[in-house]
VOTORVEX-623447 format. One record per residue (C-alpha): residue number from 1; x, y, z; residue in three letters. Coordinates in steps of 0.05 Angstrom, whole numbers. Layout:
R   seq     east    north       up   type
R   NUM        X        Y        Z    ALA
...
//
This chain:
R   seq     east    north       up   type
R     1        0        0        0    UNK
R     2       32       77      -25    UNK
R     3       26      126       18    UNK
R     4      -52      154       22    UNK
R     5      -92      223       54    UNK
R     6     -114      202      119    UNK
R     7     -176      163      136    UNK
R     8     -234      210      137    UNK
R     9     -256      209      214    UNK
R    10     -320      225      206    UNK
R    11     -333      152      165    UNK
R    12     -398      118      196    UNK
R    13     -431      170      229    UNK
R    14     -507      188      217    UNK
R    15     -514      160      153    UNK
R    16     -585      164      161    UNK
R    17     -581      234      177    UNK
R    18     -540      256      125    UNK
R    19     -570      213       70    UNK
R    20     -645      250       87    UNK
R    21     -610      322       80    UNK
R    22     -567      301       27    UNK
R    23     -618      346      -26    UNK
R    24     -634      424      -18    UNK
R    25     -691      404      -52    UNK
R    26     -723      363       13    UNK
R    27     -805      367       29    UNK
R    28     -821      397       94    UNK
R    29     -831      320      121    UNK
R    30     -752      303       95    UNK
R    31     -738      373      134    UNK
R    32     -770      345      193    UNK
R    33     -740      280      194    UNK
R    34     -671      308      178    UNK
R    35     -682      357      237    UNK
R    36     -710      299      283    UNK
R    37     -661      259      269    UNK
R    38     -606      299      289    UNK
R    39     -638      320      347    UNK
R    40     -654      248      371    UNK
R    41     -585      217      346    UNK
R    42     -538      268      367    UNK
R    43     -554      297      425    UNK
R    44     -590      240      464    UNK
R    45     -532      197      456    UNK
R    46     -483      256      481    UNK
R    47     -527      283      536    UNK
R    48     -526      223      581    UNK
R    49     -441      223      579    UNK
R    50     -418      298      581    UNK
R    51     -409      288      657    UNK
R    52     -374      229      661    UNK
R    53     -348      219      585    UNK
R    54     -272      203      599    UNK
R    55     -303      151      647    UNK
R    56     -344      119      591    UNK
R    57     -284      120      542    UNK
R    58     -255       57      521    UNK
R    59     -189       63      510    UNK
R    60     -178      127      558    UNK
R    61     -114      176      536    UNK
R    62      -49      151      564    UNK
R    63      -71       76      544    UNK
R    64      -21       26      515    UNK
R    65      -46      -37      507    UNK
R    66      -14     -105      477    UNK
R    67      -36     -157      437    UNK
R    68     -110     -164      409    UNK
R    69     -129     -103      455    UNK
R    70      -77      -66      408    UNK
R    71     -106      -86      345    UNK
R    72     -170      -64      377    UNK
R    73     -139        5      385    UNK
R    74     -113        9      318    UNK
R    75     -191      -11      296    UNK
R    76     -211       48      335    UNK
R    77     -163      100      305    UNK
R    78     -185       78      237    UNK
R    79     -261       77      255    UNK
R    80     -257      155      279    UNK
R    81     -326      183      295    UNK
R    82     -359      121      301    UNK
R    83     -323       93      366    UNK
R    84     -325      166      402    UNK
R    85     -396      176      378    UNK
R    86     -405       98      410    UNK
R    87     -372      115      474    UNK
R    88     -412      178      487    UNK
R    89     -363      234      479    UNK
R    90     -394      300      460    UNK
R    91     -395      302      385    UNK
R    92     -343      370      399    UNK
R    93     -295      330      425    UNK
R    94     -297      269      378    UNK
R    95     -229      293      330    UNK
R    96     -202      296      404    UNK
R    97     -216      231      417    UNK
R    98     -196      202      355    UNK
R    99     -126      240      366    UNK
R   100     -115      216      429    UNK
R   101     -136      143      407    UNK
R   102      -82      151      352    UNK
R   103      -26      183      389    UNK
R   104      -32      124      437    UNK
R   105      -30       79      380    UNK
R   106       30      107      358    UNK
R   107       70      106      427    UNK
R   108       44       33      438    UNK
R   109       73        8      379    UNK
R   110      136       61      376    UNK
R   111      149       64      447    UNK
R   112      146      143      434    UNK
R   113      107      187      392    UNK
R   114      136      206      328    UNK
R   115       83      262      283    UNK
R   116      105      220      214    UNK
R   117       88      153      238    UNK
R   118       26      185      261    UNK
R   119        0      209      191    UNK
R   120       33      142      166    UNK
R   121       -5       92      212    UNK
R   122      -75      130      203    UNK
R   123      -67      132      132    UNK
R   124      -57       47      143    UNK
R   125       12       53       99    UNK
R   126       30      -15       90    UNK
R   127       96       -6      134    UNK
R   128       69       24      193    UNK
R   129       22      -31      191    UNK
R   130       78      -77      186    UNK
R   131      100      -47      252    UNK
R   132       29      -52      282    UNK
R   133       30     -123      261    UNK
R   134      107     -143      284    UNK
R   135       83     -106      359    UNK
R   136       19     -157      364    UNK
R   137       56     -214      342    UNK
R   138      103     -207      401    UNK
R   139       58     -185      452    UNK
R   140       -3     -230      434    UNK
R   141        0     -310      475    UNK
R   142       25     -357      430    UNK
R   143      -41     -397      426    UNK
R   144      -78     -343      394    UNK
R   145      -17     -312      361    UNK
R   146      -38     -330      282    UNK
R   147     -114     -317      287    UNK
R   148      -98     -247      314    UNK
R   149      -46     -220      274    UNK
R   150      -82     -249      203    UNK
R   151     -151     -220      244    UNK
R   152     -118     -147      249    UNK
R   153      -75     -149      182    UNK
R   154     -151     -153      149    UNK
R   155     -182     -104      186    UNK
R   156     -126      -55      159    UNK
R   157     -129      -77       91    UNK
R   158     -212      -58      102    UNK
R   159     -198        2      127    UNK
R   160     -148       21       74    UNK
R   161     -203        2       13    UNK
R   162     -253       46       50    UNK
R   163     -208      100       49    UNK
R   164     -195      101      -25    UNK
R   165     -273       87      -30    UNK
R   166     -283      151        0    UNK
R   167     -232      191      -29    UNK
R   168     -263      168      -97    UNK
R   169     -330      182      -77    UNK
R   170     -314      262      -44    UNK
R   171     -289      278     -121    UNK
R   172     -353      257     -158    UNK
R   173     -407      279      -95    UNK
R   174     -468      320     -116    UNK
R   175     -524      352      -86    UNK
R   176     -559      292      -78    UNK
R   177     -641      294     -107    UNK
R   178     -684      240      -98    UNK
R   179     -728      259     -154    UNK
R   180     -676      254     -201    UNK
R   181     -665      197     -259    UNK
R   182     -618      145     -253    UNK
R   183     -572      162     -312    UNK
R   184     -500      135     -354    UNK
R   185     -449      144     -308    UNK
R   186     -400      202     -322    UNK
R   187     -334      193     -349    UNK
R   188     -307      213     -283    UNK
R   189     -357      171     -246    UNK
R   190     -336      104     -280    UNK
R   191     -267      114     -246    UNK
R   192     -295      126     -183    UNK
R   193     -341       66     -194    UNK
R   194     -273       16     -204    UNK
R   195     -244       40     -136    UNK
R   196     -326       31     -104    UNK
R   197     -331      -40     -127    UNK
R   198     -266      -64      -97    UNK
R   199     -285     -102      -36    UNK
R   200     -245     -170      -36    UNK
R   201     -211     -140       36    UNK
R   202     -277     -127       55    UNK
R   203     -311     -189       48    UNK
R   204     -243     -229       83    UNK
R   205     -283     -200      142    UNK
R   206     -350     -210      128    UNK
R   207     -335     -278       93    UNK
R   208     -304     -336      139    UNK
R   209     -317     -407      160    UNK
R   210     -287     -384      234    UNK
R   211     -330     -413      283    UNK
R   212     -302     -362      328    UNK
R   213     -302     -302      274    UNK
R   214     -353     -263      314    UNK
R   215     -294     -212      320    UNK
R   216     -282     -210      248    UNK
R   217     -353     -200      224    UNK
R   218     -371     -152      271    UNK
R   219     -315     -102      249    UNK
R   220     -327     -127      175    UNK
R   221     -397     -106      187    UNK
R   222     -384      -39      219    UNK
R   223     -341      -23      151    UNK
R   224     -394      -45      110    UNK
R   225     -434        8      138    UNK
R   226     -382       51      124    UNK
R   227     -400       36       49    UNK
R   228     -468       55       59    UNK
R   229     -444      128       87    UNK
R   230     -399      139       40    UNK
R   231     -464      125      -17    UNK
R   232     -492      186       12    UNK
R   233     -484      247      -43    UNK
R   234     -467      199     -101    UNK
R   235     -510      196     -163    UNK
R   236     -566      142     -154    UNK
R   237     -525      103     -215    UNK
R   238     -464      105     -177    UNK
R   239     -496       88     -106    UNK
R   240     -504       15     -130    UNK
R   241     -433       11     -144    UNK
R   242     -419       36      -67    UNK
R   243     -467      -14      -35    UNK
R   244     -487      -74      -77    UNK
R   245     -425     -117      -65    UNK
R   246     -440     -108        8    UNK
R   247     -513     -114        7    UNK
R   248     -496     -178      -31    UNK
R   249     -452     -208       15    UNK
R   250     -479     -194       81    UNK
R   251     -562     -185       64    UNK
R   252     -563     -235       -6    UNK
R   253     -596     -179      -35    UNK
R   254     -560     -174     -112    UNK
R   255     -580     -113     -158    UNK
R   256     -604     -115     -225    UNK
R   257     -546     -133     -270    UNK
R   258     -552      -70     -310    UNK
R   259     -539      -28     -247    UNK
R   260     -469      -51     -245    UNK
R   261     -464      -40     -323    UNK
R   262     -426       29     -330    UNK
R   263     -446       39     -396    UNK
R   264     -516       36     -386    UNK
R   265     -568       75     -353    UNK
R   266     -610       40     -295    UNK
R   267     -694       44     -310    UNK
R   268     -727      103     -278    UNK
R   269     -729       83     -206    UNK
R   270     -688       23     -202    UNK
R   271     -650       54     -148    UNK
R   272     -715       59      -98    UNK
R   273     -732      -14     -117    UNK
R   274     -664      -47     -100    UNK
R   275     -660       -9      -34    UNK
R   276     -740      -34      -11    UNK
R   277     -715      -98      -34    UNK
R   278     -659     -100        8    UNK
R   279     -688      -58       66    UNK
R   280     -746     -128       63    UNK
R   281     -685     -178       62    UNK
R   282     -654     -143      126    UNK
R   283     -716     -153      162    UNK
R   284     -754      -86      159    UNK
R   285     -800      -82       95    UNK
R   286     -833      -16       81    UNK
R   287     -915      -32       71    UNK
R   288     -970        9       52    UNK
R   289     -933       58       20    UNK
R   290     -965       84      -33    UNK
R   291     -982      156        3    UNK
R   292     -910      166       14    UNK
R   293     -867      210      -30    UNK
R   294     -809      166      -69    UNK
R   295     -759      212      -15    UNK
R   296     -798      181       39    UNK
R   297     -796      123       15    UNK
R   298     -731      127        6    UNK
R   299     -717      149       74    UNK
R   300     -760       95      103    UNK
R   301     -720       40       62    UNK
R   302     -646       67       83    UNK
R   303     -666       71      149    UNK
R   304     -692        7      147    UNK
R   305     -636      -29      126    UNK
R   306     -594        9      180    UNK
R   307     -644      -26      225    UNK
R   308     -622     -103      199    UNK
R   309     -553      -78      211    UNK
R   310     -565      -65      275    UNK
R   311     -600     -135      291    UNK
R   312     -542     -168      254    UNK
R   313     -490     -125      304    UNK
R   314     -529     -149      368    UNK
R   315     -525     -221      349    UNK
R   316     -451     -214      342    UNK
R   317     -442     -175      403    UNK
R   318     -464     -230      438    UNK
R   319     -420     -284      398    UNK
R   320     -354     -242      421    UNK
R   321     -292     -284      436    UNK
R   322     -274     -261      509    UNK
R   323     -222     -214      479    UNK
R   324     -265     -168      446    UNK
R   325     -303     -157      512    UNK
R   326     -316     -107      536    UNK
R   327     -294      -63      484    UNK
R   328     -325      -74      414    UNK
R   329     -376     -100      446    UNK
R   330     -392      -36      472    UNK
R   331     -385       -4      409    UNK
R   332     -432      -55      376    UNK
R   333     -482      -34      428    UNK
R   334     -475       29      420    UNK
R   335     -478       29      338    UNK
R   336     -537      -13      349    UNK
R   337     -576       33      386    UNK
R   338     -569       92      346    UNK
R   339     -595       54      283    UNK
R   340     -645       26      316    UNK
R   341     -673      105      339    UNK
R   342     -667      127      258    UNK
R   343     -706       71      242    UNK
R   344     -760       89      294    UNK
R   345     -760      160      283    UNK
R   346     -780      152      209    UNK
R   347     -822       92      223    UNK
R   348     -862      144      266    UNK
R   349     -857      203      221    UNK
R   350     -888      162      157    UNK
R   351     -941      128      207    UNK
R   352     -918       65      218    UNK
R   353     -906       42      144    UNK
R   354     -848        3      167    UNK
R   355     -857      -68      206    UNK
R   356     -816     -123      229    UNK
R   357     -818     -176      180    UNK
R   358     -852     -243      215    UNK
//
């Protein structure tokens, strides 16, 4: 891996938020549920920690850990907003936070803190991550040695895809309308689409006959969400290429083979179809919709598939190998919750159009 820009440390966070505001062009309902959403999202989950928030933080400032616990660190510097947002720090001191997590990283691997291995090891170039690896490998016990280092040397090849993923996605971004026509990708959007598609790191995670890979599915999960954040403010052609491998893998839920055909133009509405479609495979159909706007609908289905991530994230928190606990458990928990108040916010706001599949 060449040198990279830094991970973007706000991967993860509100997708549901920022995929209903995404248009200028929002009803007053998409207004409301933007607006509610935000309100509900944000602030309850960083009211109940601004008195005791460095209490509540997982890997408090200072820490060094060995072993699995410091591939869990380096997952946490990667992950940026997500894990502060998890632990309940206030959302102004998340970049803090994800300093602090990375620093730490850097002396626990470096014995000292050095400001180019910094930008090196957040930007997961492949030597600092040689050094991450060579430091768990000598800390870790010998009889979970292998399945930790290979565990941790995925998770960084993940978190390197997702941040060319979103690097290619910030150049071809729009102001996102629903009401718009799925259309032939631009010339500039078919090269983003080649860096979108590339998941084979991705599904190492999600993908494995591990009868013990809780771990590894958990945190291949929480960068597959990552996908679906970074789909927010592409082109409704190009969101397929952001999403579908992922929806595929974890949810079954294949597009339409002319989605992933950059030459061709998706039907009108193709885009709203696939995501119902998958929104019913997670668990959480949309019914009785016909009153709704497509944006609402739209809303209503993203949201809804947020909510089968989250029942797929409690399941595995409860699968965790004892090293994971207590602390991506926590952040599972955590994840869980807030998609499970996006998806109740909008089930509410569009009157109960969305149900738990039987």
């Amino acid at each position: 891996m060449n040198k990279q820009h830094v991970v973007d440390r706000t991967a993860l966070t509100c997708f549901g938020v920022r995929e209903a505001a995404g248009s200028g062009r929002l009803p007053r309902w998409g207004l409301a549920l933007a607006i509610l959403l935000s309100l509900s999202t944000v602030e309850s989950w960083t009211r109940p920690g601004r008195a005791d928030a460095a209490s509540n933080e997982i890997f408090p400032a200072g820490s060094t850990p060995r072993g699995y616990k410091l591939g869990l660190l380096a997952t946490s510097c990667w992950m940026g907003g997500v894990w502060s947002d998890a632990e309940g720090v206030p959302r102004e001191r998340w970049a803090a936070r994800d300093h602090e997590r990375c620093h730490d990283l850097v002396v626990s691997v470096y014995n000292h803190f050095d400001q180019a291995r910094y930008e090196q090891i957040r930007a997961t170039e492949s030597r600092a991550v040689d050094d991450l690896l060579a430091k768990i490998r000598v800390t870790e016990p010998e009889a979970t040695r292998a399945r930790t280092v290979a565990l941790f040397s995925d998770v960084a090849a993940a978190a390197h895809d997702g941040m060319l993923a979103r690097r290619a996605a910030d150049r071809v971004k729009i102001d996102y309308d629903r009401n718009s026509i799925e259309a032939k990708l631009t010339k500039d959007e078919r090269t983003a689409a080649d860096v979108l598609q590339t998941h084979s790191a991705l599904d190492k995670l999600l993908v494995t006959t591990d009868p013990d890979g809780a771990d590894r599915r958990a945190i291949g999960t929480l960068f597959a969400m990552d996908r679906m954040e970074i789909a927010s403010g592409l082109s409704k052609a190009l969101k397929f290429y952001a999403v579908a491998q992922t929806f595929t893998t974890t949810l079954d839920a294949a597009p339409p083979a002319v989605a992933l055909t950059p030459t061709m133009a998706p039907r009108p509405g193709a885009w709203l179809a696939y995501l119902t479609d998958v929104a019913a495979k997670a668990g959480h159909p949309s019914t009785n919709v016909s009153g709704l706007r497509p944006g609402e609908r739209e809303t209503l289905a993203w949201t809804g598939v947020g909510r089968g991530f989250a029942d797929r994230l409690r399941k595995l928190a409860a699968a965790l190998p004892a090293q994971a606990v207590p602390e991506l458990s926590r952040i599972l928990a955590g994840v869980a919750a807030r998609l499970e108040t996006e998806w109740q916010n909008t089930k509410d706001l569009t009157g109960g159009h969305a149900l738990r599949s039987p």
